[in-house]
Each structure stands twice: as structure tokens, then as C-alpha cells.
N, C-alpha and C positions, 0 to 999 in steps of 0.2 A: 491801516494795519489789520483793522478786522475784516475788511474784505479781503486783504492779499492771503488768509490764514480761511476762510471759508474756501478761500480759488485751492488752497495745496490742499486739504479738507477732502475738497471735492474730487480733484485728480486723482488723491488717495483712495478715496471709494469707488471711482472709477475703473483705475489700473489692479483693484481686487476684483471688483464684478468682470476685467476681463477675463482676469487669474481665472477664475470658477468656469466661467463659459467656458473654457479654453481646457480645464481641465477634464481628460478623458483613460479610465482605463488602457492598459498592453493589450492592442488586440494580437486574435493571431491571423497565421496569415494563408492568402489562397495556395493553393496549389498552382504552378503554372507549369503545364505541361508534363509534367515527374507521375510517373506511372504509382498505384497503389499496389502495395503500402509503401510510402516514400519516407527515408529515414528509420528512427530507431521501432526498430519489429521484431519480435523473437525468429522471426523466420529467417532475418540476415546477419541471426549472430556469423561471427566466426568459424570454420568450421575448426572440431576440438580438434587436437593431435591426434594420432592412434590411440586408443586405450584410454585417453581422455576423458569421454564421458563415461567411463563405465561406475566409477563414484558421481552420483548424479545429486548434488545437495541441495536442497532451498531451504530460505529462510522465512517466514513470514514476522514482521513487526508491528501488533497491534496501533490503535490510539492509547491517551492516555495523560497528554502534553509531555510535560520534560520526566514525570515519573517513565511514562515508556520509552520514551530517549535513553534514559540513561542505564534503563533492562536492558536496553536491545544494545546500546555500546559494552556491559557488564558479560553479554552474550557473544558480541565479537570478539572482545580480546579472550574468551576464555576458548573459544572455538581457535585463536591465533597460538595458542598456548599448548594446542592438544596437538601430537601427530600423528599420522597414520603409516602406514606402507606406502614405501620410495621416501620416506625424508618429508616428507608433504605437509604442513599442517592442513586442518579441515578446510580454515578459512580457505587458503588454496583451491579448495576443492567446489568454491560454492558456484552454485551457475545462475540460479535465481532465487531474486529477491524483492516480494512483495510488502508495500507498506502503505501504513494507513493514520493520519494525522499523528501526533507524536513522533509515531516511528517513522514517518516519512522523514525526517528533517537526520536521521541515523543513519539509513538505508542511502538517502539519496549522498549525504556528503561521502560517503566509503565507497558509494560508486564513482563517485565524480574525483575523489583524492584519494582512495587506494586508503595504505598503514598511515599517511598522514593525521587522518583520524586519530592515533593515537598519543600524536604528540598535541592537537589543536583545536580538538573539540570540547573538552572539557573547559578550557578558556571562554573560546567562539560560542559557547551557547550553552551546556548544560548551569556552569554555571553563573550564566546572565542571566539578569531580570529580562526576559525579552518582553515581559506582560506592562512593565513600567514604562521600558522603553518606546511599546507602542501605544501606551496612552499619556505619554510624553507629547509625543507625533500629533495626535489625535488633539492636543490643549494650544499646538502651536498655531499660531493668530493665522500664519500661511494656509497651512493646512486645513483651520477651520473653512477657509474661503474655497479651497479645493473641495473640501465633501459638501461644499451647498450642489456645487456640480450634479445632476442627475445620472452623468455618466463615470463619475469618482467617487466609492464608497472607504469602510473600514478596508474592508479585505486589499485595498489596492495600496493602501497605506501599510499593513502589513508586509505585503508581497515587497515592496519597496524595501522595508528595512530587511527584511531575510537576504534580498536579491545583493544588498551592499553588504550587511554586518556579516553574511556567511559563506552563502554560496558564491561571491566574486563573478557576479555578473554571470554566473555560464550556462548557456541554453543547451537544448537536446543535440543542436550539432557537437555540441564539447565530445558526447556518448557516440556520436555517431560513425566515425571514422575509426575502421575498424572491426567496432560493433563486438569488442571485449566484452568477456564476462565479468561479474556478473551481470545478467539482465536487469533495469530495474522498473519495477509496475507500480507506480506510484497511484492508488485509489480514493477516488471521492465519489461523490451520488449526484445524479443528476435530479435537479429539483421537482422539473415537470414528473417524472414517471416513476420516482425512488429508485432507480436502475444504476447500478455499478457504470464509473467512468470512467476507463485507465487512462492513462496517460502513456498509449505507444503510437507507433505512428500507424500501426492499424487502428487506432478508434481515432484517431486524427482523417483520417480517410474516410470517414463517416461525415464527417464535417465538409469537405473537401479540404481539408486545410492541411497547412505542411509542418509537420513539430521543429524541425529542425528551429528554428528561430525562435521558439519558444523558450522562455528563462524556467528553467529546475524549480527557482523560489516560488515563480508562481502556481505549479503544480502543487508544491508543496502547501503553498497559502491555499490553495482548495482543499487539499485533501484534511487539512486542518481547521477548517469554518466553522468552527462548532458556531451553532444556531444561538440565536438570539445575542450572545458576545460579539458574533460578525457578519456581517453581509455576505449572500453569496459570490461567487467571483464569476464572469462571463466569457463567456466566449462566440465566435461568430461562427452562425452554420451556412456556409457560404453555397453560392448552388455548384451544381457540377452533377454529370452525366449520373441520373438515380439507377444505373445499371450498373454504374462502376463502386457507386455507395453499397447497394446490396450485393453481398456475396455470393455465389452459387450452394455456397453452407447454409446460406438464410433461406435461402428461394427453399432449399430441401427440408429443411428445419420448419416451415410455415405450410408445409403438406405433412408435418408430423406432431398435430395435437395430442392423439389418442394417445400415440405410442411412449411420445416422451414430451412431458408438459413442459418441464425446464428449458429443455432445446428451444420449444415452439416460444416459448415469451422470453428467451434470450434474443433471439430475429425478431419480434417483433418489436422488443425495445430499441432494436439497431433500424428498424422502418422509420420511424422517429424522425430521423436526420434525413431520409429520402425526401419529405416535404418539405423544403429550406421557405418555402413560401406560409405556410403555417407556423413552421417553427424554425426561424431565423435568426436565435439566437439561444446558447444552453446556458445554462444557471445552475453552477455546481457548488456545493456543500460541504461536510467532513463525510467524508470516506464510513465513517464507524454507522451513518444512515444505513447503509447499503450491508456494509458487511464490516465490524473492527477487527476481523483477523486478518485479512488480507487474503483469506482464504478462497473464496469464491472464484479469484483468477487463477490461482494455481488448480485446483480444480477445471477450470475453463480448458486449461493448457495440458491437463492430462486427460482429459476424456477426449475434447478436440481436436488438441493443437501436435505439434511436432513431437513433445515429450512423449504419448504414446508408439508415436512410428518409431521412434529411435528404442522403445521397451520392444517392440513386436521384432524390431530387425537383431534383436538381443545387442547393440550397442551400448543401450543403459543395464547393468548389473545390476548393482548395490543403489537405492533412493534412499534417502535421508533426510526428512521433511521436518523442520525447529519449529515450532508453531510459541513466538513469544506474545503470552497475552498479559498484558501490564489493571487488566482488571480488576477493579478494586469493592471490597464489600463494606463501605464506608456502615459502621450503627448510626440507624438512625433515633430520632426520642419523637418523631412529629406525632406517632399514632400513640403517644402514652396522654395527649391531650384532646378535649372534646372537640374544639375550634379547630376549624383546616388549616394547613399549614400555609403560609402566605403564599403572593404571587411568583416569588422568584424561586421558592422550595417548587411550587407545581410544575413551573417551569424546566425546572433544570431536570425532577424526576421525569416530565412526559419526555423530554429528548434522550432520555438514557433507560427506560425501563424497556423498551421492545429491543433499540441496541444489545443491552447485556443479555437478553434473551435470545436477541438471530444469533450472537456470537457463540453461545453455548450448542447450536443448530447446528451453524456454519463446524464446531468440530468437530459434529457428532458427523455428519454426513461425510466428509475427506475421512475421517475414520471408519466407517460404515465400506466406503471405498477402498481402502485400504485390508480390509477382514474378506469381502465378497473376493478379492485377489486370491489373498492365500488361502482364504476355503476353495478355487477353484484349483490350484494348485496341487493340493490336499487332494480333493476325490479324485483328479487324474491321477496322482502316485500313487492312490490306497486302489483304483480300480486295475493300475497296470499288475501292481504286486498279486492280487488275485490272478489274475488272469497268467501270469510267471506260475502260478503253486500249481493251477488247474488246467490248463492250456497245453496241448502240447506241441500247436504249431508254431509256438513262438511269434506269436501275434506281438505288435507292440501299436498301444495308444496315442496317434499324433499328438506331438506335444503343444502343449499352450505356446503360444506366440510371446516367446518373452518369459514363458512359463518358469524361469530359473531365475527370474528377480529377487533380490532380498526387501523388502520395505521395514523401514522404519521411522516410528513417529513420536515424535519428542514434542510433547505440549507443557511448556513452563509456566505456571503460576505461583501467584502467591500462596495459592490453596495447598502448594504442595510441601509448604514447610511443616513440619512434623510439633516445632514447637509452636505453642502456643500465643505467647509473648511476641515471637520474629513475626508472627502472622498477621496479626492482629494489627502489628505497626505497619508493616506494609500495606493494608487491607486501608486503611487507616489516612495514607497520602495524599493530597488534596489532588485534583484534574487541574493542572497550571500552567503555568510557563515560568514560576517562578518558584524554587525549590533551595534551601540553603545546602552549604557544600556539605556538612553532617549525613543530608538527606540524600543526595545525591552520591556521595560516595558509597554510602549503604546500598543504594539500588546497582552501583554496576558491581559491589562485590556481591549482591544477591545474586543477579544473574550469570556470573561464573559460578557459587557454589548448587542456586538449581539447574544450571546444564550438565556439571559433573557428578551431582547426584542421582538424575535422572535414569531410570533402572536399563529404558531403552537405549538411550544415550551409552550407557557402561557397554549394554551390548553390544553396540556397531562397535567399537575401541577396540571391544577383545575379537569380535570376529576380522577387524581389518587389519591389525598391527602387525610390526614384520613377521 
């Protein structure tokens, strides 16, 4: 009897250590043949109706865990709620939508389910423990045998239960057919070089790889890593012609240090992926490394990308840029004591004090851009008008390209409640995935009352409405 009980014993330990060997991360996958950028790219949205894009909207949804989840749900339906001229609510109106761990998991389900969100999400995930239920996953006797694996970590266990409990299995080709708006840019960091990594099929093209197959949850499970909680999540940089990886924008961008630094070591982070033999594989992070507004790609996309052409060809009118940052100014007590504050306080503040810092950067600059606009605006009308008083030829001043855009920029925080008390508690909410229904219905009624408080937000209302 005791040898028949060492023999099942043994086949037991056996048929686990295949378990483990056998287990291996979602890779993605090559390219074969499909010209770049293949699949979901700002460049093959849809083209708008007439008149379409001249309300040109985006959203961006910081990190945050389920606090900025449930800002940035607080901010859709209030945006669902508002209308503008022709009948339209905003939401209607939105074309992109940048997100970044928290807010990826908001952003990505309204793309992928449209107003479903409103009936589903609040069930599906704000108010779930998802942080239990991945350390649930994580105790299960299976599962431990799976992460002895070198090629199965936390984050694929994650990505796993997002991929079932929420998003229903659906990869970039779900977005891709068609190529509806809104756009969506789901962001994380690449580990090697701290560099922004979207998730479109142009940075998939970098890789030679093709997004279409790739699952939404696991974007989302990158964009969401925060460090030390989770392992990075991977990807394969497969080889493929290093002239079809580097763009003719890089090649130009990489003869232009002096002029523009940004450009230049934005190409050069994308050289990166030209060495598939150095660096044959990427290791990405939470999004909020690199940038937690999600701003830095919207920026990419107006200085860059198509959104400029469509301003110069006067296409885009009216821009209207939501910038939801669910950042929080938690009091601390560690510096009222002589002894430093343990390992996991050091911890937690080294991965979040430079973040809270680029993010305060990352507004100042999209703002910065946004003022150099209409000061350019500005001296062309004040120098035509001179030139009308004094002039008698009737000279007139070629106008800006696009010169008649409206911009506006609506940045929602916590910061900007007026009370004291409401701030403080917001300020105040833990970085989670676990949040009670109390807490979370306060955040999505916070972020309808700071969207419609918002002094710029009243703006755009009154100058659009019929």
C-alpha cells in the first residue's frame, strides 16, 4: 500500500513539474506578409462623415487602480449626459482615447462595448475585489506550479483573469474592423529604456508583430504593472526588414538633435526594436513610469501625427482635450519620526515620487502647447488689425493653417474641489483594485460634478449649444 501511494505521490509531482515546464506566457505574433502598420492605427480610422470631425474630442484617463476607474466611468456618463449642437451628446463626439493602468481597464471596456458600460461595469469590475481575486489565483496549488515556470509570472495570471472576468476574450481584431472611433491608446513603459509603449499597430510594427491577435486584457495587464506588486509582462521583438521598422519620420527625427531633442530620442527609442538580435524581447510595466496622463501620446498625435493635418486643412474646428488625473495627495506621518520609514513605505514612494512629478510636467507642457497656439493666433489678428487702421493697400496677413481652431483643456482633479473636507477624502483613497461601493459611487458622482464644474468645460457647452 505504501509503495502504490509513493507511485500516485510521484506521478503527482511529476504531472505538476510538467504543468510548470509547460507553462508559458501569450506571445504575440509575427507579421506575415501584412504591410505596416497592419491593423488597429490612428491612421486607418474610418474616414468621419462631412462635418464630423470638426468637434474634435479626447479623453485622456490617468492611473490610479479602480479610484481612476471609477473617475474616469464618473466622467463618461457625465460627458453621456451633456449635449451639444445637432442633438449629440459629447460622448458622441469623442475620437480619442488615451489610457493608462486604472484608466486603461474604463477606456478599453467603452471601446470594445460602446453605453454597455453603463449597464456592466460597475458589477464587472469597479465594484469587484479584483486585488482578492488575483491573489486567490496566485494561492491556488495549480497556479503555484505554473509561476515556478520561468516563462509564467504574476502579470500573466492577471492578464488571465481580466481576459475572462471582463473583457470576454477580445483581442485588437474585435477594434479592428472598421476601425470606429473612438481610437483607443492603451500606455505602458518599456522597462529596458523608460520609453512610452502604445499599444497600436504602429508600435506593433516596431516589433514586427501583428496586434490583431493580441487580447485588450493583456494590454491592459501592462499598462497596469505597477512595480514590485507585479512582474513585467512580455513581449516578442521578432526580426523583420530593420527599414520597414524604422520610419522615414525616425530616419528625419535622428538628423535632428540640435533642433528638437524630444523628436530625436523619440527615434531613437523606436531604434531599439531595429536590433531584434540584441533586444529580442520587450518587458513592459504600468504606463504611469513613462507618463500617468496619457498624455504624452496625444501630444505625439498632434505635433506628428494626422490630428495636426486635419487642423492645417481646417477639418478639425473646435479640440476639446478631458485630461482625467485620479492623483492623489495621500498625508503622510513618516518624516514626523527620527528612524526611516520601512522597506515597503520606500518602496512604494520611490515608484511614485518621479511619476507624480512627470505627470504634473506631462500637463504643464500639452498646456504650454495649447497657449503657444493661441498666442499665435493672437499676434496674427492684432497684427492684421494694425495693418486694416494703417494700411491702405488692403494688405491682408496669410492666415495660420488652421488658424481658427478653438482649443480647450479641461484638467480634472481632486485638487480642484473648493471644499476642503470633499478633498481631502478624495486625496485621501488608497492606489487599489479594491474599493467599497460607498467609495466608488463617490468617485463616479465626483467626476460628473468636476466635469461640469469645470470653468473651461462651461465654456465649450455655451459656445457649442444650439
Amino acid at each position: 500500500m505504501l509503495n502504490f501511494n509513493i507511485k500516485i505521490l510521484s506521478i503527482a509531482v511529476m504531472s505538476l513539474a510538467l504543468l510548470a515546464g509547460c507553462a508559458h506566457y501569450h506571445q504575440n505574433q509575427p507579421l506575415h506578409g501584412a504591410s505596416c502598420p497592419a491593423g488597429y492605427d490612428y491612421t486607418e480610422l474610418a474616414e468621419a462623415p462631412p462635418g464630423g470631425e470638426e468637434t474634435f474630442v479626447v479623453l485622456t484617463f490617468s492611473g490610479g487602480g479602480t479610484r481612476a476607474a471609477a473617475l474616469a466611468y464618473g466622467v463618461l456618463a457625465g460627458l453621456r449626459e451633456t449635449k451639444i449642437s445637432g442633438g449629440k451628446t459629447i460622448l458622441d463626439e469623442v475620437d480619442v482615447i488615451s489610457t493608462v493602468s486604472g484608466g486603461s481597464f474604463t477606456g478599453a471596456y467603452y471601446t470594445l462595448f460602446g453605453d454597455r458600460i453603463f449597464s456592466e461595469f460597475r458589477e464587472k469590475f469597479l465594484y469587484s475585489d479584483i486585488q482578492g481575486e488575483l491573489l486567490r489565483r496566485v494561492a491556488n496549488p495549480v497556479n503555484l506550479w505554473r509561476l515556478a515556470s520561468p516563462f509564467f509570472s504574476r502579470i500573466d495570471l492577471a492578464a488571465e483573469l481580466y481576459d475572462e472576468s471582463i473583457f470576454n476574450g477580445r483581442t485588437y481584431g474585435t477594434l479592428t474592423p472598421g476601425n470606429t472611433r473612438p481610437f483607443l491608446i492603451i500606455n505602458a513603459t518599456n522597462l529596458y529604456n523608460g520609453a512610452r509603449f502604445e499599444f497600436t499597430g504602429k508600435q506593433f510594427c516596431y516589433l514586427g508583430s501583428d496586434i490583431r491577435s493580441f487580447p485588450v486584457a493583456r494590454a491592459v495587464a501592462a499598462s497596469s504593472a505597477f512595480p514590485i506588486l507585479l512582474s513585467p509582462l512580455s513581449l516578442v521583438n521578432y526580426p523583420y526588414p530593420a527599414e520597414k521598422k524604422i520610419t522615414a519620420q525616425d530616419k528625419l527625427a535622428l538628423k535632428d538633435y540640435t533642433n528638437n531633442k524630444r523628436r530625436y530620442y523619440a527615434a531613437l527609442n523606436n531604434t531599439v526594436y531595429a536590433n531584434d538580435r540584441e533586444h529580442p524581447y520587450v518587458h513592459l510595466m504600468d504606463g504611469g513610469l513613462a507618463d500617468n496622463l496619457g498624455l504624452r501620446a496625444i501630444y505625439d498625435l498632434y505635433v506628428r501625427e494626422d490630428i495636426r493635418a486635419a487642423i492645417n486643412q481646417g477639418r478639425i474646428k473646435k479640440m476639446l482635450v478631458i485630461v482625467v488625473n485620479a492623483k492623489t495627495a495621500k498625508k503622510e506621518t513618516f518624516d514626523r519620526d527620527e528612524s526611516p520609514p520601512g522597506l515597503e513605505t520606500a518602496a512604494f514612494k520611490t515608484a511614485t515620487v518621479s511619476m507624480d512629478n512627470y505627470t504634473f510636467e506631462s500637463a504643464e507642457v500639452f498646456a504650454q502647447l495649447f497657449k503657444e497656439r493661441i498666442a499665435a493666433q493672437q499676434s496674427r489678428d492684432g497684427c492684421q488689425q494694425l495693418l486694416d487702421r494703417h494700411s491702405m493697400d488692403g494688405y491682408q496677413i496669410p492666415p495660420l493653417a488652421g488658424g481658427n481652431l478653438k482649443l480647450y483643456l479641461v484638467e480634472l482633479a481632486f485638487d480642484n474641489f473648493t471644499d476642503a473636507a470633499e478633498r481631502d477624502y478624495f486625496n485621501n483613497l488608497p492606489t487599489s483594485f479594491k474599493l467599497s461601493r460607498e467609495e466608488v459611487d463617490r468617485l463616479i458622482a465626483a467626476g460628473g460634478q468636476l466635469l461640469k464644474r469645470h470653468p473651461e468645460f462651461k465654456k465649450f457647452i455655451k459656445e457649442n449649444k444650439n
